[in-house]
C-alpha positions as a printed Julia matrix, in Angstrom:
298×3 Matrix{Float64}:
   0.0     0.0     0.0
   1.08    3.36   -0.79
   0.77    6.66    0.28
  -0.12    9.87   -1.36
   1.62   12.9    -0.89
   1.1    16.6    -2.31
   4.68   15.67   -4.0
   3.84   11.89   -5.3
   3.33   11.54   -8.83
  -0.19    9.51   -8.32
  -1.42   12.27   -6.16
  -1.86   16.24   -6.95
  -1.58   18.74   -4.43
  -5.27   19.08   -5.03
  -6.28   15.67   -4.25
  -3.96   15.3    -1.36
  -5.76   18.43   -0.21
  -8.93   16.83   -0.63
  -8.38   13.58    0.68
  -6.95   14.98    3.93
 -10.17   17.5     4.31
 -12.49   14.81    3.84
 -10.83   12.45    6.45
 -10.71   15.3     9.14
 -14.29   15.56    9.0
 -16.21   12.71    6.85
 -18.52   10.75    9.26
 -18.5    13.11   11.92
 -21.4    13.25   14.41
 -21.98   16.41   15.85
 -25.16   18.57   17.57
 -26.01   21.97   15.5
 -28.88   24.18   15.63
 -30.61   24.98   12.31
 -31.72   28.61   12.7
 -32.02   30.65    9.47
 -31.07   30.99    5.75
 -28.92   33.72    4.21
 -27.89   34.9     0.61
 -24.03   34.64   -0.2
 -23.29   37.24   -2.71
 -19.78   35.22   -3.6
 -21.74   32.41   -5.13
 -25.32   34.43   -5.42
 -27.79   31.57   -3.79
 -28.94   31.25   -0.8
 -27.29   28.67    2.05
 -28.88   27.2     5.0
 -26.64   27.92    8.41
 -26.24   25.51   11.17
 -24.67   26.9    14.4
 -22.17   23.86   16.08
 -22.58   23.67   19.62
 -20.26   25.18   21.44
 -19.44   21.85   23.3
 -18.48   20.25   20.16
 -14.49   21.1    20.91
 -13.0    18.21   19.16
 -15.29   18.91   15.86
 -14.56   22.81   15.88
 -10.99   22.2    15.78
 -11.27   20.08   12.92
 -13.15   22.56   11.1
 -10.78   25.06   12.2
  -7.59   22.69   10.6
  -9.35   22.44    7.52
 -10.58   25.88    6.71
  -6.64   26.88    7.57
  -5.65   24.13    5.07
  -8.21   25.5     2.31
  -7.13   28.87    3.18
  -3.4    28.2     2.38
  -4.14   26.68   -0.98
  -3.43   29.27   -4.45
  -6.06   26.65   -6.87
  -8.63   27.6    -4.08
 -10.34   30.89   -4.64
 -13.34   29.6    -3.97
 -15.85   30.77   -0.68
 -15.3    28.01    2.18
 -18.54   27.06    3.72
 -16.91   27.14    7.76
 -17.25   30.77    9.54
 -15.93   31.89   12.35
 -17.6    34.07   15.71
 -14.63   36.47   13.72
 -16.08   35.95   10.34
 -17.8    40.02    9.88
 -21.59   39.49    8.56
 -22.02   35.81    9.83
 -23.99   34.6    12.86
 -22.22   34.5    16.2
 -20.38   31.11   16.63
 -19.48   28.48   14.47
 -21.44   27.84   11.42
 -21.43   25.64    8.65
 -23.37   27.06    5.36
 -24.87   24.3     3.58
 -27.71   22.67    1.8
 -30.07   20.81    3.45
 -32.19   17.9     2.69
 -34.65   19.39    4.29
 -35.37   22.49    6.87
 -35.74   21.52    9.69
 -35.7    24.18   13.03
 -34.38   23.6    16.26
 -31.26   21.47   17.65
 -30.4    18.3    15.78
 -27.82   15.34   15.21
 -25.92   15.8    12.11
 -23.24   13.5    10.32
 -21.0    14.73    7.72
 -21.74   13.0     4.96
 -18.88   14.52    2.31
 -16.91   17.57    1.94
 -18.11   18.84   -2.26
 -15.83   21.05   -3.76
 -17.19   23.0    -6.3
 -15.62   25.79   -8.81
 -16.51   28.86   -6.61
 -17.47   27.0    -3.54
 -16.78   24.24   -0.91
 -19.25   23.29    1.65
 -20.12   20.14    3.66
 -22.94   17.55    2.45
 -24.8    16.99    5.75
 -27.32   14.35    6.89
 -29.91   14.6     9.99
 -29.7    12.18   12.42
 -32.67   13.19   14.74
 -33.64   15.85   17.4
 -31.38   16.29   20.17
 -32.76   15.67   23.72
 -31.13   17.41   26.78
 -31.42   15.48   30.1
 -33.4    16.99   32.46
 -34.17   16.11   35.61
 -38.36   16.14   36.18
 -39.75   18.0    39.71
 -40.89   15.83   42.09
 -43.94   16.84   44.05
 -43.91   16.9    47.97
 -45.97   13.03   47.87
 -43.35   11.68   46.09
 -40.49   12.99   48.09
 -42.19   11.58   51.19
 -42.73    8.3    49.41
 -38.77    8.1    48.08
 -37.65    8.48   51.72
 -39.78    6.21   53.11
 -38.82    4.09   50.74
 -35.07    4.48   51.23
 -35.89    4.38   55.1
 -37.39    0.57   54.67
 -34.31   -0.03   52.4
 -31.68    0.88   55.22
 -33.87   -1.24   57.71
 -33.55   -4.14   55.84
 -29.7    -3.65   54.85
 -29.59   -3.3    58.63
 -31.55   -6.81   59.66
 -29.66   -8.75   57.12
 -26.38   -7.41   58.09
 -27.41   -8.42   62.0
 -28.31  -11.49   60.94
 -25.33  -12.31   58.88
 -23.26  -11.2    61.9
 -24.46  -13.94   64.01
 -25.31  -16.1    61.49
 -21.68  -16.06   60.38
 -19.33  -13.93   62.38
 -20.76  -14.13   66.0
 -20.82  -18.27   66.14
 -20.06  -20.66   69.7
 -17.09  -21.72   68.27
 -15.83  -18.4    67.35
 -17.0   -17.02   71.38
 -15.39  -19.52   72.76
 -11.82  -18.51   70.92
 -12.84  -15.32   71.52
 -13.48  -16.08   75.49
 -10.12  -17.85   75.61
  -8.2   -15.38   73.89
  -9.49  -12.54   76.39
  -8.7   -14.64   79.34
  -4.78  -15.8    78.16
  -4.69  -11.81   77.52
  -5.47  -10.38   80.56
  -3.68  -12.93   82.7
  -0.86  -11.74   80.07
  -1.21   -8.3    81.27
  -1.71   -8.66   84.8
   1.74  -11.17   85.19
   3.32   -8.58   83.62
   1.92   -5.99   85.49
   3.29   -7.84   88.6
   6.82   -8.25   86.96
   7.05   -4.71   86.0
   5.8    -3.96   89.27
   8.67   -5.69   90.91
  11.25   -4.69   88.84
  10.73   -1.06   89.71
  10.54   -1.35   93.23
  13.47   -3.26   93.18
  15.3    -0.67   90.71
  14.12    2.16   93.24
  15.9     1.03   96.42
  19.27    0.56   94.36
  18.51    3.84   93.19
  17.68    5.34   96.92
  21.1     3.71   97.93
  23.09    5.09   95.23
  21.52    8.85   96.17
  22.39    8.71   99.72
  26.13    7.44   99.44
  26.31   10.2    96.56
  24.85   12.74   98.85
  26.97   11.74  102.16
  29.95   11.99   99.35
  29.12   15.51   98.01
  28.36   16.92  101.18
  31.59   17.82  102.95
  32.54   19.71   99.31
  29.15   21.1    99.28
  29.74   22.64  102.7
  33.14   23.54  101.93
  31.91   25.35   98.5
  29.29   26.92  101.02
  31.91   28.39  103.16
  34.47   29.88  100.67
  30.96   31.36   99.1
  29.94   33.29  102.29
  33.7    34.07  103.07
  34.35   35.41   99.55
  30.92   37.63  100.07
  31.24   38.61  103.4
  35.23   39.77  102.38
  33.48   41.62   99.62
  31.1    42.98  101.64
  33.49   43.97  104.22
  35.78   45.7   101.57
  33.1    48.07   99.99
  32.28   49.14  103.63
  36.27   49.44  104.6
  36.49   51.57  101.37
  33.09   53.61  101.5
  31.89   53.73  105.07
  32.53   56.45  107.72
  35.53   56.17  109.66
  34.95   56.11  113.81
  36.09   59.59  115.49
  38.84   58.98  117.62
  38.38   60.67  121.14
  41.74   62.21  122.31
  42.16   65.68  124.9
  45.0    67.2   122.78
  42.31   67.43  120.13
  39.65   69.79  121.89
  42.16   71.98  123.27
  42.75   75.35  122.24
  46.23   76.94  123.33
  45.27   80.29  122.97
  42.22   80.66  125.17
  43.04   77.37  127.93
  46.94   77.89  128.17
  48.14   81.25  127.72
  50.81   80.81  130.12
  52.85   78.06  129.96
  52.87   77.59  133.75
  49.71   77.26  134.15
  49.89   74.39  131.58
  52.5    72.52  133.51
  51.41   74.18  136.85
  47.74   71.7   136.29
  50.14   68.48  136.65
  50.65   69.54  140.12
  47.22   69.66  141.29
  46.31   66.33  141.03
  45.45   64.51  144.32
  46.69   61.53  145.41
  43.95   58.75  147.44
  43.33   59.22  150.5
  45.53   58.02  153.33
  43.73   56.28  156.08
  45.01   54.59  159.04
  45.75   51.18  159.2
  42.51   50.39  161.73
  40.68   52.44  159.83
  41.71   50.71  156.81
  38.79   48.93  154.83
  39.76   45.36  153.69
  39.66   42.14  155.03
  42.38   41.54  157.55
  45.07   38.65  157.56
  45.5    37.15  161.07
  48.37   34.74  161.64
  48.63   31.4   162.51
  50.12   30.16  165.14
C-alpha cells in the first residue's frame, strides 16, 4: 500500500488536499442548531446555516484545521462554507453554510456525509440524524419525596436486619465465642503477670537507686559545705571591703584634740602648773583601813 503525498506523482496537491479534508471531517457526528437561511453574494444563492454547539471542541478544531488548510491553498479561490464568531456578517459562533435535505428548526444530530468542492465553492454535504434531547431532571412533588424516603428508610432497615443477621449467622458463632473467650482470658492474665513483673522490677530498681543517692549525697556533702563556706567568706570579704572603702571612719576621742592653746593655756605655767594639782587617794590609818584583815597562825 502506498501513500499519497502533495509531491507523489499519483497524487496532486489538489487531491492530497482533498483527501486529507475529507478524512478530518467525513462521518462526523456532531449537535447543530438549524436557525435561518442567508444569501451569499460570492456564489449568489442562498445557504442554509447551522450553528455547532459550542461543546463540540473536538469537531470545531477540525473545522478550524481544515478551513486553515483550504485557506493556504493558491487553486482555491473559492468561498469556504466554515465561519468563524470572527467571520464580519455571519452569525455569532461556528457555522457551517450548507444545503439541506430538508429544513428543519431547532437542535439536531448531524453526520457529515462529504466535503463537495465545487468551482466557486466548498461546503459540507450533511445528513440529519434526529432531534437532540437534553437530560433533564423532572420536579418531584412533595408526595413523592415523602414516598422516596420512606422508601429508602425501609431499604436501610432491611440492609440493617440482614447485616445483623449475617453477623451472628456467620461472624458471631459458639465456636468463634469460645476462641474469643479464651483469647481474652490468656490476655489479661498476660497483662496482669506482667503488670506484677514490672511492678517488681521497679521497686526493686528504686531502692538501688535510693542507695546510690544517699552514698552520693553523704559523698558531696563535705565539698558542698566547703563550696558553702568559701561562698559566704568570699561575700562577706566583699562585703566587708566596699564598707572598709566607702563607710565612715569612727572619730577617735583624744584631749589634745579639743584643746585650744590660745584661750586654755596662755601661760605656759599654768599648763605645767595643772600636773601639780592632782590629788593623790586618801591616806587612812591602818585600823581604819577597809579590807579584810590577815591574822596569823600560830
Amino acid at each position: 500500500m502506498t501513500i499519497s503525498t502533495p509531491n507523489s506523482p499519483t497524487c496532486s496537491g489538489l487531491e492530497y488536499t482533498k483527501k486529507h479534508v475529507k478524512s478530518l471531517l467525513k462521518n462526523y457526528i456532531f449537535v447543530g442548531e438549524f436557525k435561518e437561511k442567508r444569501f451569499v453574494d460570492t456564489i449568489n444563492a442562498y445557504r442554509d446555516i447551522i450553528t455547532v454547539s459550542p461543546q463540540e471542541k473536538d469537531f470545531i478544531e477540525n473545522l478550524m484545521a481544515v478551513k486553515r488548510k483550504l485557506a493556504l491553498e493558491i487553486v482555491y479561490k473559492s468561498w469556504i462554507g466554515i465561519t468563524t464568531p470572527k467571520t464580519i456578517g455571519a452569525p455569532v459562533g461556528y457555522n457551517l453554510w450548507v444545503v439541506l435535505p430538508q429544513e428543519v428548526f431547532g437542535t439536531y444530530w448531524y453526520r457529515v456525509k462529504t466535503v463537495e468542492f465545487f468551482a466557486d465553492e466548498i461546503r459540507l454535504k450533511l445528513d440529519i440524524i434526529r432531534p437532540y434531547q437534553r437530560e433533564s431532571t423532572p420536579l418531584r412533588s412533595s408526595d413523592e419525596s415523602e414516598v422516596n424516603v420512606s422508601m429508602i428508610y425501609q431499604e436501610k432497615t432491611k440492609i440493617i436486619k440482614e447485616n445483623i443477621l449475617y453477623f451472628f449467622r456467620h461472624i458471631m458463632t459458639l465456636h468463634n465465642t469460645k476462641e474469643v473467650l479464651i483469647f481474652l482470658c490468656v490476655l489479661a492474665s498476660t497483662l496482669f503477670l506482667g503488670f506484677i513483673s514490672g511492678v517488681k522490677y521497679l521497686l526493686e530498681y528504686l531502692l538501688l537507686l535510693i542507695r546510690e543517692i544517699s552514698i552520693f549525697i553523704t559523698s558531696i556533702g563535705p565539698l558542698f559545705n566547703a563550696m558553702m563556706q568559701m561562698i559566704t567568706k568570699c561575700i562577706f570579704g566583699l562585703y566587708h571591703l566596699v564598707f572598709m572603702i566607702f563607710g565612715k571612719p569612727t572619730p577617735v576621742y583624744n584631749n589634745y584634740l579639743n584643746l585650744n592653746p590660745q584661750n586654755e593655756f596662755s601661760d605656759p605655767r599654768v599648763r605645767y602648773n595643772t600636773y601639780f594639782k592632782n590629788r593623790a587617794l586618801p591616806y587612812y590609818p591602818t585600823d581604819q583601813r577597809r579590807g579584810p584583815t590577815i591574822t596569823p597562825l600560830d
